[in-house]
C-alpha positions as a LaTeX table, in Angstrom:
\begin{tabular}{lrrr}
\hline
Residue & $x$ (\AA) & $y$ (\AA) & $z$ (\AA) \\
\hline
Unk1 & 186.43 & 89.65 & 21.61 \\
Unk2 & 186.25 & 85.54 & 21.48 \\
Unk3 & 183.40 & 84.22 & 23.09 \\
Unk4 & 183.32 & 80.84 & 24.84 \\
Unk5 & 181.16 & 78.45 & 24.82 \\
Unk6 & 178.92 & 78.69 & 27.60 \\
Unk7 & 178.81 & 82.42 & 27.45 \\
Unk8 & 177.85 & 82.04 & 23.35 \\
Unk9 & 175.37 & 79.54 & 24.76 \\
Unk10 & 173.74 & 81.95 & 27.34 \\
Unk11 & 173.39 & 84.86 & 25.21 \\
Unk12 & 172.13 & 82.55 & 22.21 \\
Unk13 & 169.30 & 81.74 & 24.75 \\
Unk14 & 168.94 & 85.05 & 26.26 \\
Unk15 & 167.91 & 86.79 & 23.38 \\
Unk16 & 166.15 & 83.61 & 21.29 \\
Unk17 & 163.51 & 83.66 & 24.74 \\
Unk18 & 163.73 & 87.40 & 24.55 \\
Unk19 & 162.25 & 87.86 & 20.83 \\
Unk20 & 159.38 & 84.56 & 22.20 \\
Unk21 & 158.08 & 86.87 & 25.42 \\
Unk22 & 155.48 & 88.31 & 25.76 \\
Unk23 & 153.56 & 90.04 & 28.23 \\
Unk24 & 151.74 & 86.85 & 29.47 \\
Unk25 & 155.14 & 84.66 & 29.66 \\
Unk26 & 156.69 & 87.36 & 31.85 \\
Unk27 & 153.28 & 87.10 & 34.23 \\
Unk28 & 153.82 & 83.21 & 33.93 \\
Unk29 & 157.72 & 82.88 & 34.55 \\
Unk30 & 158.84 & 86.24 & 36.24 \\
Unk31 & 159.92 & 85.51 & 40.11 \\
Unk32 & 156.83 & 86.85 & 42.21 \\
Unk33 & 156.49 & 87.68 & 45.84 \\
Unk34 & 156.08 & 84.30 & 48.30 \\
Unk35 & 152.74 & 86.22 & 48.80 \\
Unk36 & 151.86 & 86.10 & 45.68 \\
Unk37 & 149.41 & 83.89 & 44.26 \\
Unk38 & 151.20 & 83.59 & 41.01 \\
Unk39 & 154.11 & 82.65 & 43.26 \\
Unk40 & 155.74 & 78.96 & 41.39 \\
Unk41 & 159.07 & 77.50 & 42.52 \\
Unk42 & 160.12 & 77.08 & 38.87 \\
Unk43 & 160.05 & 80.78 & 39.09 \\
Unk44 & 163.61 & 81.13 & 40.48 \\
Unk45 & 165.06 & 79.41 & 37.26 \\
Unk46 & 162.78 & 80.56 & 34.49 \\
Unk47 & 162.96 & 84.41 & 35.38 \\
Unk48 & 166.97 & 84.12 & 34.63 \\
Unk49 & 166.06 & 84.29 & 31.29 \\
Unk50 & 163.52 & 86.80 & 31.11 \\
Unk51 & 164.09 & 90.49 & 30.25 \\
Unk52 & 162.07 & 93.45 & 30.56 \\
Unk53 & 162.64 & 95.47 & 26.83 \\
Unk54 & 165.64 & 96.01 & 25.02 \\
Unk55 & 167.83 & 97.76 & 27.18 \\
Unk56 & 167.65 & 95.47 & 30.11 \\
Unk57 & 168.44 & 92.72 & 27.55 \\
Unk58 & 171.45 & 94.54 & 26.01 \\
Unk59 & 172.84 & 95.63 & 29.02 \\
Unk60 & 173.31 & 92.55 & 30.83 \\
Unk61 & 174.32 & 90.65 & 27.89 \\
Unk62 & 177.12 & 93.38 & 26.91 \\
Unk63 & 177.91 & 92.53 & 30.71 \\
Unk64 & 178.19 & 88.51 & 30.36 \\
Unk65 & 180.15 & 89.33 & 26.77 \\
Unk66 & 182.67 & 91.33 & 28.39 \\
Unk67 & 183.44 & 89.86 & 31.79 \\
Unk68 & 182.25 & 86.01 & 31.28 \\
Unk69 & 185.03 & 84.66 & 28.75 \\
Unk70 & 188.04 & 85.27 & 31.12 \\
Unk71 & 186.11 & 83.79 & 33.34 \\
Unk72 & 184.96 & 80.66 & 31.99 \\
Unk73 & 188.56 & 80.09 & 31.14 \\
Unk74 & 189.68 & 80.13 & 34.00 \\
Unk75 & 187.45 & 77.61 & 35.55 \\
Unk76 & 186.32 & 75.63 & 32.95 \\
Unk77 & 182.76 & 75.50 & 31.29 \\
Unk78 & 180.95 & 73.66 & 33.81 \\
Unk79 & 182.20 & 75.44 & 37.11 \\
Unk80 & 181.48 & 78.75 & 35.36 \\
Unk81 & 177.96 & 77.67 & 34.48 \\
Unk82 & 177.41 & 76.87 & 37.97 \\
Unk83 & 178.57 & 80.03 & 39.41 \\
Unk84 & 176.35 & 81.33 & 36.94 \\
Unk85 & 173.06 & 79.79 & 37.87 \\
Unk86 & 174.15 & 79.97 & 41.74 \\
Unk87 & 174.44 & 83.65 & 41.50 \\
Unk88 & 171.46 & 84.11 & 39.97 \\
Unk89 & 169.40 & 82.15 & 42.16 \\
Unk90 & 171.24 & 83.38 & 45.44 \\
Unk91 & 170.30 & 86.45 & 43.80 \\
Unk92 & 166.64 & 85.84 & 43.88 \\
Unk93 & 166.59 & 84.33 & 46.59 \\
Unk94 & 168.01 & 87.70 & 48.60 \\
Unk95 & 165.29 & 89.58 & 46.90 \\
Unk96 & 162.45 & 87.12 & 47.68 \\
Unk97 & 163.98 & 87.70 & 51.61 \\
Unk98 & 164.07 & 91.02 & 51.59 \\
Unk99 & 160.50 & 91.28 & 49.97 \\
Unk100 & 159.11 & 89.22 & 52.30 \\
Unk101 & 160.48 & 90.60 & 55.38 \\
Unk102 & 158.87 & 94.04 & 54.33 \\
Unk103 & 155.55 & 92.50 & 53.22 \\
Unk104 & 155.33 & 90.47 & 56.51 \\
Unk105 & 155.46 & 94.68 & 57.98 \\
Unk106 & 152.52 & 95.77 & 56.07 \\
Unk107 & 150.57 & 92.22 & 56.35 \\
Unk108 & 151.10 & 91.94 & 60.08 \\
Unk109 & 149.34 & 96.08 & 60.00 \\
Unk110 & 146.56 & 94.52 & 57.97 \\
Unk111 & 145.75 & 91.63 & 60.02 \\
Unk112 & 145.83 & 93.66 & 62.63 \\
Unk113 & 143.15 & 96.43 & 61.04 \\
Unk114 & 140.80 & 93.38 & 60.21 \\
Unk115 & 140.88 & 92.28 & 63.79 \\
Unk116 & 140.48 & 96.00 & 65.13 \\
Unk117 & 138.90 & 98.84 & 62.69 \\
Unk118 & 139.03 & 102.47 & 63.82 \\
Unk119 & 139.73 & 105.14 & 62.08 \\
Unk120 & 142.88 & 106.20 & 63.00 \\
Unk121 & 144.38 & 102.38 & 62.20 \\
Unk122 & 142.36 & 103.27 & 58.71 \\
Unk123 & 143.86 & 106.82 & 58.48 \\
Unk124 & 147.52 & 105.10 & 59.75 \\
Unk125 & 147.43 & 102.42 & 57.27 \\
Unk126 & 146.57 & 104.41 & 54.31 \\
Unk127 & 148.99 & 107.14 & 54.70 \\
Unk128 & 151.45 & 104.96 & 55.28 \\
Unk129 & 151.04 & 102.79 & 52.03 \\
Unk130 & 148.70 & 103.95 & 50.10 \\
Unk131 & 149.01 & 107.67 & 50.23 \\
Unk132 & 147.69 & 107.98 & 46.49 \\
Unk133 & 144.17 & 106.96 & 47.49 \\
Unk134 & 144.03 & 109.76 & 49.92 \\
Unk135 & 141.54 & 112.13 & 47.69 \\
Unk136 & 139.50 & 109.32 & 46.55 \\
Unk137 & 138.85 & 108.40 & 50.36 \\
Unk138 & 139.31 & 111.90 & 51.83 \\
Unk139 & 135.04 & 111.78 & 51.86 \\
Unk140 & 135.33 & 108.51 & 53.33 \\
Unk141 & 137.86 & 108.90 & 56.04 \\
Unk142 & 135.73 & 112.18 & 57.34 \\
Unk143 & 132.58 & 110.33 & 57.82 \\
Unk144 & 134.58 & 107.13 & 59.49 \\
Unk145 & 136.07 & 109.75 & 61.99 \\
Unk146 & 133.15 & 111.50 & 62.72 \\
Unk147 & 130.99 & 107.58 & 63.15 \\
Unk148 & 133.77 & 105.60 & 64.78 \\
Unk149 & 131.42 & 103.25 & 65.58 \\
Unk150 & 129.67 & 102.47 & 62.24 \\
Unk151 & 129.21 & 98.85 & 61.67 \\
Unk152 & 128.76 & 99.44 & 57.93 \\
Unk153 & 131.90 & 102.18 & 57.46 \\
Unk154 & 134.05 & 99.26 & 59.51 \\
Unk155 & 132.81 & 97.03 & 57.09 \\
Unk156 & 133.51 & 98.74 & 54.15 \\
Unk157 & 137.06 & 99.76 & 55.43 \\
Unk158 & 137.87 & 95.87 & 55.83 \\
Unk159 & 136.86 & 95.53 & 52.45 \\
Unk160 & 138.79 & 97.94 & 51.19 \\
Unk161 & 142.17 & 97.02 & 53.38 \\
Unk162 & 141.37 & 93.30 & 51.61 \\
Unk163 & 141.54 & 95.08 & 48.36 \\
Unk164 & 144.63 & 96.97 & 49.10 \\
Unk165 & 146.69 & 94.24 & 50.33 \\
Unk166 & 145.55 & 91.97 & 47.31 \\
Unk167 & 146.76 & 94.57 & 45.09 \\
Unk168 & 149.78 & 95.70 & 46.78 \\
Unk169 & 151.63 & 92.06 & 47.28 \\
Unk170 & 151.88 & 92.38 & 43.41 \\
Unk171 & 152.34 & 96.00 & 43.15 \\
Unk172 & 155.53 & 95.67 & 41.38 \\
Unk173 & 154.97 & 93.07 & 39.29 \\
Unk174 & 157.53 & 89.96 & 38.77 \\
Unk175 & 161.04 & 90.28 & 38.86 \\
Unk176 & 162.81 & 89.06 & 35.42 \\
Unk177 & 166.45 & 89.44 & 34.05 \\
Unk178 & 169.92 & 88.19 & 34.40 \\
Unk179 & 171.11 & 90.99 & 36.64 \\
Unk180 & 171.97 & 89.12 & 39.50 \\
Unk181 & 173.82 & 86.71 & 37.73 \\
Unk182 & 175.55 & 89.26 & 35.63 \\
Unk183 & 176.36 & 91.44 & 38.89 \\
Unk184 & 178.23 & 88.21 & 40.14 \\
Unk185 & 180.31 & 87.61 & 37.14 \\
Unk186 & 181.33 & 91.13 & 37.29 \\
Unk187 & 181.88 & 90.90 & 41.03 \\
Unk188 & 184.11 & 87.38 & 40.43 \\
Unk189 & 186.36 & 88.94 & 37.50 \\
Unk190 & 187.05 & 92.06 & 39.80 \\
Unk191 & 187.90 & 89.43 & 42.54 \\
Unk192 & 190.23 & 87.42 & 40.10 \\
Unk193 & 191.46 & 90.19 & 37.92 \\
Unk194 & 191.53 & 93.10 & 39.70 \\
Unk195 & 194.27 & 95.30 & 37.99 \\
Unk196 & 192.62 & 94.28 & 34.57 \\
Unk197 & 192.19 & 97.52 & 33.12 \\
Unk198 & 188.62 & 98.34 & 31.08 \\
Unk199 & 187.96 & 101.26 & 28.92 \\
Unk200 & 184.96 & 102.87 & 30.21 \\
Unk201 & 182.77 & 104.69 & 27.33 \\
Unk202 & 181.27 & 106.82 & 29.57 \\
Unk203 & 183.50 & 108.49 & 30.20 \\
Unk204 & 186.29 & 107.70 & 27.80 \\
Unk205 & 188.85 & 106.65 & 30.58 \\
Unk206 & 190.29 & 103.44 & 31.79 \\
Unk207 & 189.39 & 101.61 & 34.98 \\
Unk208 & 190.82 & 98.69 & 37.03 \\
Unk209 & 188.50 & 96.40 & 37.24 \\
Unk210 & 189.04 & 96.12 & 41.54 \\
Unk211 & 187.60 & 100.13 & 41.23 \\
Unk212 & 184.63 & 99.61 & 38.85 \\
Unk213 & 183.22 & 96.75 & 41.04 \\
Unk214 & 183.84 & 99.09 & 44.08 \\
Unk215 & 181.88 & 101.57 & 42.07 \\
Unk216 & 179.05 & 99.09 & 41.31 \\
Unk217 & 178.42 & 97.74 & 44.63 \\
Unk218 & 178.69 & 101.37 & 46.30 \\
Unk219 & 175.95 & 102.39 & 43.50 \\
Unk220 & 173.90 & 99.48 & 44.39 \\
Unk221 & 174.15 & 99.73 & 48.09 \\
Unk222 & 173.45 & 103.69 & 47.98 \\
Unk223 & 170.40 & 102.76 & 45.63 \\
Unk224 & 168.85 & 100.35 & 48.39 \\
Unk225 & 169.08 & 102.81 & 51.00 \\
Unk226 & 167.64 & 105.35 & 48.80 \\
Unk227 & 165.38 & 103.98 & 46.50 \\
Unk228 & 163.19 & 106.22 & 44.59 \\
Unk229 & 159.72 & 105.18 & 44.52 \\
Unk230 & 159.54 & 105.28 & 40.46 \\
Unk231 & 162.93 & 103.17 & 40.66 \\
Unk232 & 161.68 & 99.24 & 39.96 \\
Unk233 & 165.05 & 97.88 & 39.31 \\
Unk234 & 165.93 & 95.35 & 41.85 \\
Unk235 & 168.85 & 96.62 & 43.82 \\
Unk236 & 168.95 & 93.82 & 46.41 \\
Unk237 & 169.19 & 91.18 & 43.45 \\
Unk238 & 172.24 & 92.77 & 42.34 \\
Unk239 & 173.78 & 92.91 & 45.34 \\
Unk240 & 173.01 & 89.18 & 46.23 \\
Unk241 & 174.44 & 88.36 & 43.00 \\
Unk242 & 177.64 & 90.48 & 44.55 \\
Unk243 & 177.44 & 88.69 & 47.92 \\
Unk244 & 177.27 & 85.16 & 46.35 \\
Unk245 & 179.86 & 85.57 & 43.49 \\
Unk246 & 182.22 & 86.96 & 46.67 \\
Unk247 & 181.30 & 83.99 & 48.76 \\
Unk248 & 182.38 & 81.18 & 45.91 \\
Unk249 & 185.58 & 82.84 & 44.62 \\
Unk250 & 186.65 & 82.50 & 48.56 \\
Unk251 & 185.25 & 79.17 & 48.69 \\
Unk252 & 186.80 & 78.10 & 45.56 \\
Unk253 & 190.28 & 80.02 & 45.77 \\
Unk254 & 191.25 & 82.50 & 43.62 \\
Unk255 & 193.57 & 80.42 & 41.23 \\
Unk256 & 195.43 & 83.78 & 40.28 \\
Unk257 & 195.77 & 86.57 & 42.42 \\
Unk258 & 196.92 & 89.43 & 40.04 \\
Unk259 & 196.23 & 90.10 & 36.31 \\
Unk260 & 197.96 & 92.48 & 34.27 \\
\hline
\end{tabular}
């Protein structure tokens, strides 16, 4: 397997900032939530290059190794590079929408509490989100009920909905990797080459590559839908990595249609 020059390039820089992380850099230059106040613009470009351990590193790099040389080829080192880096910041940017949208929901219920405590919006608000604090606040949330109109138990509700939402707009941390990038170049080659045939490991069975990127977005979409609550892999980044990389192979023209 020949690499090209821009993928060599990537990977070379992948893994050189992926031996340099640590745990700090990742706070520092992972893509956080708008509501975030470690929220930085640079974000979108710096957390391209970021991985989360060794699998997440290997795996999308396997992915750019396999399906970025035909690619680049095709269009040329620069265009490819640009695809690149658009899909990986449409990417983000689908993620930081779809964040936001749902932490608007649960802001707009805590702004709401602040300007109106009771005990049922208090009850409401933390089965809702923050069902694990239930036996630490079961004492709590009986005395509230029972004095509705405590100033001191409102009080000490507000302060506790303030210290909810500042630790829930970071709840899952920063989001860091290649994915969305790597979900677009996979996305493009099925687009470009779709009868390409790849030899699957897992199983040990070819695959066109039309039907693996049909697989991969139907996994993706189903995970959305249905995402765990111990799942923190960014579903919606792959997908806008999908949705972009399908948007500028139509926009650019596919310069071949079939690939054998």
């Amino acid at each position: 397997m020949v690499m090209t020059p821009v993928v060599r390039a990537l990977i070379i820089l992948n893994v050189l900032i992926f031996v340099l992380t640590s745990k700090s850099v990742i706070e520092q230059f992972g893509l956080h939530s708008f509501f975030s106040d470690q929220f930085r613009p640079f974000q979108f470009l710096t957390h391209m290059f970021l991985h989360a351990g060794l699998g997440h590193i290997l795996g999308n790099m396997f992915g750019l190794l396999v399906f970025g040389p035909m690619l680049e080829r095709v269009w040329g080192p620069a265009r490819f590079l640009v695809f690149y880096m658009i899909c990986g910041l449409g990417a983000a940017l689908l993620y930081l929408g779809v964040n936001y949208y749902e932490m608007s929901r649960v802001l707009e219920l805590v702004q709401n509490y602040r300007a109106n405590p009771t005990p049922d919006g208090f009850w409401g608000l933390i089965e809702a989100h923050a069902s694990s604090a239930y036996d630490q606040l079961a004492g709590f949330i009986d005395s509230y009920k029972a004095n509705p109109g405590s100033t001191q138990l409102q009080q000490d509700s507000v302060r506790f909905v303030n210290a909810f939402w500042e630790r829930y707009r970071d709840i899952e941390g920063p989001m860091v990797g290649a994915s969305g990038a790597i979900f677009g170049v996979i996305m493009a080659f099925g687009l470009l080459f779709p009868n390409t045939e790849l030899f699957l490991l897992f199983p040990p069975i070819p695959i066109k590559a039309k039907y693996l990127v049909l697989f991969y977005g139907a996994f993706e979409l189903y995970s959305t839908i249905n995402q765990a609550p111990t799942d923190n892999v960014a579903h919606f980044a792959h997908l806008g990595g999908m949705l972009f990389a399908f948007i500028l192979v139509k926009l650019w023209g596919s310069q071949r249609k079939t690939f054998y």
